[in-house]
Backbone as JSON, one array per atom type, in Angstrom:
{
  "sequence": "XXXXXXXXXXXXXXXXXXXXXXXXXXXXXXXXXXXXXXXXXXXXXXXXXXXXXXXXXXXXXXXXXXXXXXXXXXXXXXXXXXXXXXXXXXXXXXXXXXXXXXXXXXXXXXXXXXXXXXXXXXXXX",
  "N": [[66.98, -14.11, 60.69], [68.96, -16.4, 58.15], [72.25, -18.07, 58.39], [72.87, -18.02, 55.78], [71.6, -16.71, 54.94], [72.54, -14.4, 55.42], [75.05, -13.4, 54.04], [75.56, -12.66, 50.94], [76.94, -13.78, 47.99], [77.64, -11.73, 44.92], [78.15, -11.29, 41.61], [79.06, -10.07, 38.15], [79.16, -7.87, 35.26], [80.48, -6.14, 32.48], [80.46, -3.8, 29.58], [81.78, -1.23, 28.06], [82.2, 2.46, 27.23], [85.54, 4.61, 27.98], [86.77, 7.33, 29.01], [90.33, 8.85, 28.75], [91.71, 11.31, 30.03], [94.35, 13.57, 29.3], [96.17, 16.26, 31.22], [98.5, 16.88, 30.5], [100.64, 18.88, 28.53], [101.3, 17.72, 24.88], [100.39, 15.49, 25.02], [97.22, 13.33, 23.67], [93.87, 13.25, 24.32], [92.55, 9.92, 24.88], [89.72, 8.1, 24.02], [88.06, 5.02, 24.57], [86.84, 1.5, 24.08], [85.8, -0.74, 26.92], [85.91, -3.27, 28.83], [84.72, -5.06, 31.06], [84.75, -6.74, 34.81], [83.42, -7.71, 37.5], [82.68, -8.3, 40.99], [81.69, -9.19, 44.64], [80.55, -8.64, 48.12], [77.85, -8.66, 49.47], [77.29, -8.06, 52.86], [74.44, -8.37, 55.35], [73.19, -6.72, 58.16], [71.01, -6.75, 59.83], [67.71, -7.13, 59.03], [66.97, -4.66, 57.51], [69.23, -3.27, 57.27], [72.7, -3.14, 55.44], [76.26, -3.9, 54.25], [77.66, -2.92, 51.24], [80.76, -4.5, 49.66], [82.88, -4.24, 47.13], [84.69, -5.58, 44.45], [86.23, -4.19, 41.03], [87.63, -5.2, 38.05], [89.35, -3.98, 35.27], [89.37, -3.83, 31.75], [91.0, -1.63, 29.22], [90.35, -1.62, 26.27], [92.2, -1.45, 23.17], [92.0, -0.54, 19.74], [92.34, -1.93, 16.92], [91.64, -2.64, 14.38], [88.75, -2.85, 11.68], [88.27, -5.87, 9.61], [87.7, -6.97, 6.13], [87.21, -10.15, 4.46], [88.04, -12.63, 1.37], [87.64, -15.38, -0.51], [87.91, -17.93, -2.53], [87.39, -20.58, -0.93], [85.78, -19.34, 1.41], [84.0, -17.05, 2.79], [84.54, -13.87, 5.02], [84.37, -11.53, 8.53], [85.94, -9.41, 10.59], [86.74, -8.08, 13.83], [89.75, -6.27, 15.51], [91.34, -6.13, 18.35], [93.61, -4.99, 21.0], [94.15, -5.65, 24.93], [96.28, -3.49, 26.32], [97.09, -2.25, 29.18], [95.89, -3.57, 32.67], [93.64, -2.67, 34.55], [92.6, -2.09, 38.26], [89.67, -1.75, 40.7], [88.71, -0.69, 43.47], [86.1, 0.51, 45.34], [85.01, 2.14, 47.98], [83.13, 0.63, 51.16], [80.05, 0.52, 50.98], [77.15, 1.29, 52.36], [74.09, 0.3, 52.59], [70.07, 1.04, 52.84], [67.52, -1.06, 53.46], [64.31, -0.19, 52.92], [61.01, -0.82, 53.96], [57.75, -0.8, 52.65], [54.94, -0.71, 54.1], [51.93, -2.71, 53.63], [48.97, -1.83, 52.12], [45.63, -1.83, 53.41], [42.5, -2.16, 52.04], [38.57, -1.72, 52.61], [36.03, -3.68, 51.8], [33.64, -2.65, 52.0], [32.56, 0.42, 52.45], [30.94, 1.93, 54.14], [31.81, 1.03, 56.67], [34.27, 2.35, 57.59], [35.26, 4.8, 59.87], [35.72, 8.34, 61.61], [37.97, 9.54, 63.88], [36.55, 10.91, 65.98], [34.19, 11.27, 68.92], [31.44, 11.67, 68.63], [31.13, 10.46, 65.9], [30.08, 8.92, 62.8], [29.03, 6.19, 61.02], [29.46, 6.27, 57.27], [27.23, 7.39, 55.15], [25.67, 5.33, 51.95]],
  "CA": [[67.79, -14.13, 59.5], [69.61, -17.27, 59.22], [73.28, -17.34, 58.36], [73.3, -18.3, 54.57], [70.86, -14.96, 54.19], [73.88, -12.64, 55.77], [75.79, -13.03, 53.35], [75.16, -12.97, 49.61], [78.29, -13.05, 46.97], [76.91, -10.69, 43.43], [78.68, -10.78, 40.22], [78.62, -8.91, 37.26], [80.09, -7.37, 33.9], [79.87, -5.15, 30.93], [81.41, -3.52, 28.25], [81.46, 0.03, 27.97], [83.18, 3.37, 26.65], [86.07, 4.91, 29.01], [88.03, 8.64, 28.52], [91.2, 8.96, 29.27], [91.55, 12.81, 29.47], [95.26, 13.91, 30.12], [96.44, 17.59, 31.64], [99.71, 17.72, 30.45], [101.05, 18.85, 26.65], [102.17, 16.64, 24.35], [99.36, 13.93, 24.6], [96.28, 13.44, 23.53], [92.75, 12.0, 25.19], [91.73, 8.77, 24.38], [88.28, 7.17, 24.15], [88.67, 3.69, 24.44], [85.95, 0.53, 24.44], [86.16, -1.17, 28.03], [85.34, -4.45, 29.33], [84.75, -5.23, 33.21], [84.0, -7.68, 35.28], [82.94, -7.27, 38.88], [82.58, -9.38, 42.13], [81.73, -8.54, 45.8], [80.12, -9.5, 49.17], [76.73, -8.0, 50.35], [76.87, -8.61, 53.93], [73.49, -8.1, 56.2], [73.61, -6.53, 59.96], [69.89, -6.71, 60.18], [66.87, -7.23, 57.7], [67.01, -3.28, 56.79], [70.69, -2.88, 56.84], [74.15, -4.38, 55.26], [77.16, -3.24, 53.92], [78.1, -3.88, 50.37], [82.28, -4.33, 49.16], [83.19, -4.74, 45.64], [86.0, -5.25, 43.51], [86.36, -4.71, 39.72], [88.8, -5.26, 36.74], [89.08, -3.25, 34.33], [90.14, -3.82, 30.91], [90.54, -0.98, 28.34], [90.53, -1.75, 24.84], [92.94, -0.09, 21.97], [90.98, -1.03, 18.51], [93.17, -2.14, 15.75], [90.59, -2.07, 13.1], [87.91, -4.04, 11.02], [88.61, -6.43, 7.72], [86.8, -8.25, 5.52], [88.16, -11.4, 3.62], [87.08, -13.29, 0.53], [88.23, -16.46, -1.12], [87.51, -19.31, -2.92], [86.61, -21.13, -0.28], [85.12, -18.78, 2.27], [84.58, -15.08, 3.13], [84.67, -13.54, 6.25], [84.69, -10.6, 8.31], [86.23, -9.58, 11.48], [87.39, -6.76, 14.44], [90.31, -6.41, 16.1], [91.41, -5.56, 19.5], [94.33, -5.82, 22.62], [94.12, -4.98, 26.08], [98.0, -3.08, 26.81], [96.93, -2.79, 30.6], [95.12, -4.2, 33.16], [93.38, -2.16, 35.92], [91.69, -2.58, 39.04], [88.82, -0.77, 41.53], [88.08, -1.08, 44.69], [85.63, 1.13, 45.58], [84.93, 2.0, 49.2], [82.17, 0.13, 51.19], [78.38, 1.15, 50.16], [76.05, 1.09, 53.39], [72.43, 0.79, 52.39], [68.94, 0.99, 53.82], [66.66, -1.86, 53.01], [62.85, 0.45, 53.17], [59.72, -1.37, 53.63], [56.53, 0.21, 52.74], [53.52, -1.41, 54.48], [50.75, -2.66, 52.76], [47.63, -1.17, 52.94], [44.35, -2.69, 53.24], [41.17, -1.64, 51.48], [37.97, -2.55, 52.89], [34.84, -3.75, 50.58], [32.57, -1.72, 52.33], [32.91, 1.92, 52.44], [30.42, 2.43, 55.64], [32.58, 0.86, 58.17], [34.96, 3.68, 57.82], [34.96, 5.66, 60.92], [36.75, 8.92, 62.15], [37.98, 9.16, 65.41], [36.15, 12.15, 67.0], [33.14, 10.27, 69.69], [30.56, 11.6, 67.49], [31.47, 10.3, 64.46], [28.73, 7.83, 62.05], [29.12, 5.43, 59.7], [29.05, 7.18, 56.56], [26.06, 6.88, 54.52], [25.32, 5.15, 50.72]],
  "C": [[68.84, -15.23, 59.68], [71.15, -17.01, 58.52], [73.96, -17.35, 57.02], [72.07, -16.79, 53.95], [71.69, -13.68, 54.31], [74.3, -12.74, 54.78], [75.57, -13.5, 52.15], [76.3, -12.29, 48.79], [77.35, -12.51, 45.74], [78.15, -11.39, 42.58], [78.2, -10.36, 39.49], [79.86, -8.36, 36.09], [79.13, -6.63, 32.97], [80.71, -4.82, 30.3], [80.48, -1.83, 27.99], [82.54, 1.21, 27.19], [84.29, 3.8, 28.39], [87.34, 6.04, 28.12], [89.06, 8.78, 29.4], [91.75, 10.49, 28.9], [93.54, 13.23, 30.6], [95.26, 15.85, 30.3], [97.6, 18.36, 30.82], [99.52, 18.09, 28.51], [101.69, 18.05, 25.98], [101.5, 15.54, 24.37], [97.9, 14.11, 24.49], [95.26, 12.67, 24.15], [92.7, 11.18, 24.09], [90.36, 8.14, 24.5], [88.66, 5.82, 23.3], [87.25, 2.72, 24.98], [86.83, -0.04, 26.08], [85.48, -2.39, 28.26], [85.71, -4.69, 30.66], [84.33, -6.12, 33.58], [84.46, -7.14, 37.06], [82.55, -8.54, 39.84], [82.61, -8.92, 43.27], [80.88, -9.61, 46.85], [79.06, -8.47, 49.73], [76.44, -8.68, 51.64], [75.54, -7.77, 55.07], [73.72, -7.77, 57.27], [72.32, -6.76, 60.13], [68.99, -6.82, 58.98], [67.16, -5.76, 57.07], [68.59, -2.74, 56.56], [71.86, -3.2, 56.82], [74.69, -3.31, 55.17], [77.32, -3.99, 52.35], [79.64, -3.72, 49.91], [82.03, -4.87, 47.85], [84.51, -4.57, 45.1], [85.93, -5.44, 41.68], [87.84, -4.82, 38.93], [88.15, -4.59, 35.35], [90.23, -3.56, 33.16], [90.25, -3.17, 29.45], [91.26, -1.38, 26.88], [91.0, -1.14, 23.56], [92.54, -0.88, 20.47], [91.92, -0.65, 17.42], [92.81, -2.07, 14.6], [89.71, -3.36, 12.74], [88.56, -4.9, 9.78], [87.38, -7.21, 7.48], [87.83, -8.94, 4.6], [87.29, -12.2, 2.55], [88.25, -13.84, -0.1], [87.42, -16.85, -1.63], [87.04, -19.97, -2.7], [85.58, -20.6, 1.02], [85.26, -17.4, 2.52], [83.78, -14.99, 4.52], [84.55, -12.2, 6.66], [85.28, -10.41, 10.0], [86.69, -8.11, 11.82], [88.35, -7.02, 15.28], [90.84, -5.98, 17.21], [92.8, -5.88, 20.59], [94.08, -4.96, 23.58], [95.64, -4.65, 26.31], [97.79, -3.22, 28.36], [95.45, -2.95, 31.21], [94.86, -3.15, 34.62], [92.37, -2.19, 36.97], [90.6, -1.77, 39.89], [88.78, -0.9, 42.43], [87.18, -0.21, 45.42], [85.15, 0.96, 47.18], [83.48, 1.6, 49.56], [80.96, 1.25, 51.11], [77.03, 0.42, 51.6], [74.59, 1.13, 52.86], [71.57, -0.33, 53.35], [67.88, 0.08, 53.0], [65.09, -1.04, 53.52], [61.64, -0.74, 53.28], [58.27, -0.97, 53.72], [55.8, -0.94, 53.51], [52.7, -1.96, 53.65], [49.65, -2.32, 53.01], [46.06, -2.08, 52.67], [43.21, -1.69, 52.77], [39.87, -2.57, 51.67], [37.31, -2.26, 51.96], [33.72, -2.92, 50.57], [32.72, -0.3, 52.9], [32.23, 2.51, 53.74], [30.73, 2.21, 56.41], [34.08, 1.89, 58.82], [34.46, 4.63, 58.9], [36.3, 6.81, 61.1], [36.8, 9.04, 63.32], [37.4, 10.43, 66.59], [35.02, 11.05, 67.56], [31.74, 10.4, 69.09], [30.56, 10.8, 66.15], [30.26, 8.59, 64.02], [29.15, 7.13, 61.24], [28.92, 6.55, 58.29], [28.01, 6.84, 55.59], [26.4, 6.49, 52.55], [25.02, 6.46, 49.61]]
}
């Protein structure tokens, strides 16, 4: 493995929903659109096993509303949105197991199949 295969940077993003569910009285949950973006370091110890670290940003979305517009010279339509804060992840490292099945071979001819007792025959057509 040489030394530009250890280590492989990822990125990544999306856009998703996110609840903000409080305990106390006096406020209410929110469901809120989200947008993320993501970045990390999958480092290799061996062909079957790395470590992976990541960090995201998180940015939840408070939705101001839709319009539409019409003129004279052009109509339109549009949605609106701000991010109030900005938050981050760091989720703890993620060990995984790289598996590799075998491949199996299949021969063309079905009579060269043998079992292993000292008797054992070709099997017949």
């Amino acid at each position: 493995m040489g030394e530009k295969e250890r280590f492989i940077p990822f990125a990544g993003g999306g856009f998703g929903l996110v609840n903000y569910i409080t305990p106390e009285d006096g406020y209410t949950n929110e469901l809120l659109g989200d947008v993320h973006l993501s970045g990390g370091l999958k480092v290799r110890f061996t062909d079957f096993m790395g470590i992976r670290l990541q960090a995201r940003l998180l940015l939840p979305l408070y939705w101001s509303g839709a319009y539409f517009y019409g003129g004279s010279a052009e109509d339109g339509y549009g949605v609106s949105s701000t991010c109030v804060m900005v938050q981050g992840d760091l989720p703890g490292p993620f060990i995984y197991y790289r598996l590799i099945v075998p491949k199996l071979r299949v021969r063309q001819n079905l009579s060269q199949i043998r079992v292993s007792r000292k008797d054992a025959k070709p099997l017949s057509k």
